[in-house]
C-alpha positions as CSV (number, residue, x, y, z in Angstrom):
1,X,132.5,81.9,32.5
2,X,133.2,80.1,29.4
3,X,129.5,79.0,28.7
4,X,128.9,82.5,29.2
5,X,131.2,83.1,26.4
6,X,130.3,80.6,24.2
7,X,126.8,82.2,23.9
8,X,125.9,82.2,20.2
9,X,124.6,85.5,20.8
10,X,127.8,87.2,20.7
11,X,130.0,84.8,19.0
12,X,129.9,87.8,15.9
13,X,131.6,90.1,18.2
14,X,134.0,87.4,19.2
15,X,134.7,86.7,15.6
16,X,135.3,90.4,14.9
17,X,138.1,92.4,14.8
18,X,137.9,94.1,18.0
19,X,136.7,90.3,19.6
20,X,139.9,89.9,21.5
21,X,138.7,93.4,23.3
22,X,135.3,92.4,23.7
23,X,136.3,89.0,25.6
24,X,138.4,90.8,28.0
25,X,135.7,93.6,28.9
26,X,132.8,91.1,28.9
27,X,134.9,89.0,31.2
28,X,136.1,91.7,33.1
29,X,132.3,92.4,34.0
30,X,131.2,88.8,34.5
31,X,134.0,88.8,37.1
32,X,133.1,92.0,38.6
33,X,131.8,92.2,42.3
34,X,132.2,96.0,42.2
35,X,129.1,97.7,44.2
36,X,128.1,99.1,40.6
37,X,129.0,95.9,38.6
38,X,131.4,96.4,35.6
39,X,132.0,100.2,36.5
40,X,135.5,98.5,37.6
41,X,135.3,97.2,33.5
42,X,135.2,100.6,32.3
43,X,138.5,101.2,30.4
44,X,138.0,98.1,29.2
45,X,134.8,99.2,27.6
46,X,136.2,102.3,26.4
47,X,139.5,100.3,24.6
48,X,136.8,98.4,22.5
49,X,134.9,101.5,21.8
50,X,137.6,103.1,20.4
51,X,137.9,100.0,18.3
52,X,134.6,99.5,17.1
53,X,135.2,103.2,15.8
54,X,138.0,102.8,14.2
55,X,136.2,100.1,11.9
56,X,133.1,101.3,12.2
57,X,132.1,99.7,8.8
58,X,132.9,96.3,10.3
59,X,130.7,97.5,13.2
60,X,127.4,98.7,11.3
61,X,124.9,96.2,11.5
62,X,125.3,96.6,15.5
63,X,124.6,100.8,15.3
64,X,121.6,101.9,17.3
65,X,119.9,102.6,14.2
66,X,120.0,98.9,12.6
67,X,119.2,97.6,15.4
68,X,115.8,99.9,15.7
69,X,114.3,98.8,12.2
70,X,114.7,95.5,12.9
C-alpha cells in the first residue's frame, strides 16, 4: 500500500489541495475486493471530485484537454 502511494506519479495530487481526498479514495480502491473493484470507493471518488472543482484552477494541468496536446 504505501509504495503504491509513494509512486512519483501521483505525488502532485498528493501534494495538492484535495491530496488528503485523493489518499483516501486511492486507498480505498487498492483495498477494494468488491466484484467491480473500487465501485465500493465511489463516494470517495465523488468527495474529491467535488474538490478538484471547487479549485479547478489548482486542477488544470490534469483537464482532459491538457492532457490530450501533450
Amino acid at each position: 500500500m504505501q509504495q503504491a502511494l509513494q509512486c512519483p506519479c501521483i505525488a502532485d495530487l498528493r501534494a495538492s489541495t484535495c491530496g488528503a481526498g485523493f489518499t483516501e479514495a486511492f486507498t480505498c480502491f487498492l483495498r477494494s475486493s468488491h466484484p467491480e473493484k473500487g465501485s465500493d470507493c465511489y463516494p470517495l471518488f465523488d468527495k474529491l471530485r467535488q474538490c478538484m472543482m471547487a479549485h479547478s484552477d489548482e486542477y488544470a494541468d490534469f483537464s482532459p484537454s491538457k492532457t490530450a496536446a501533450k
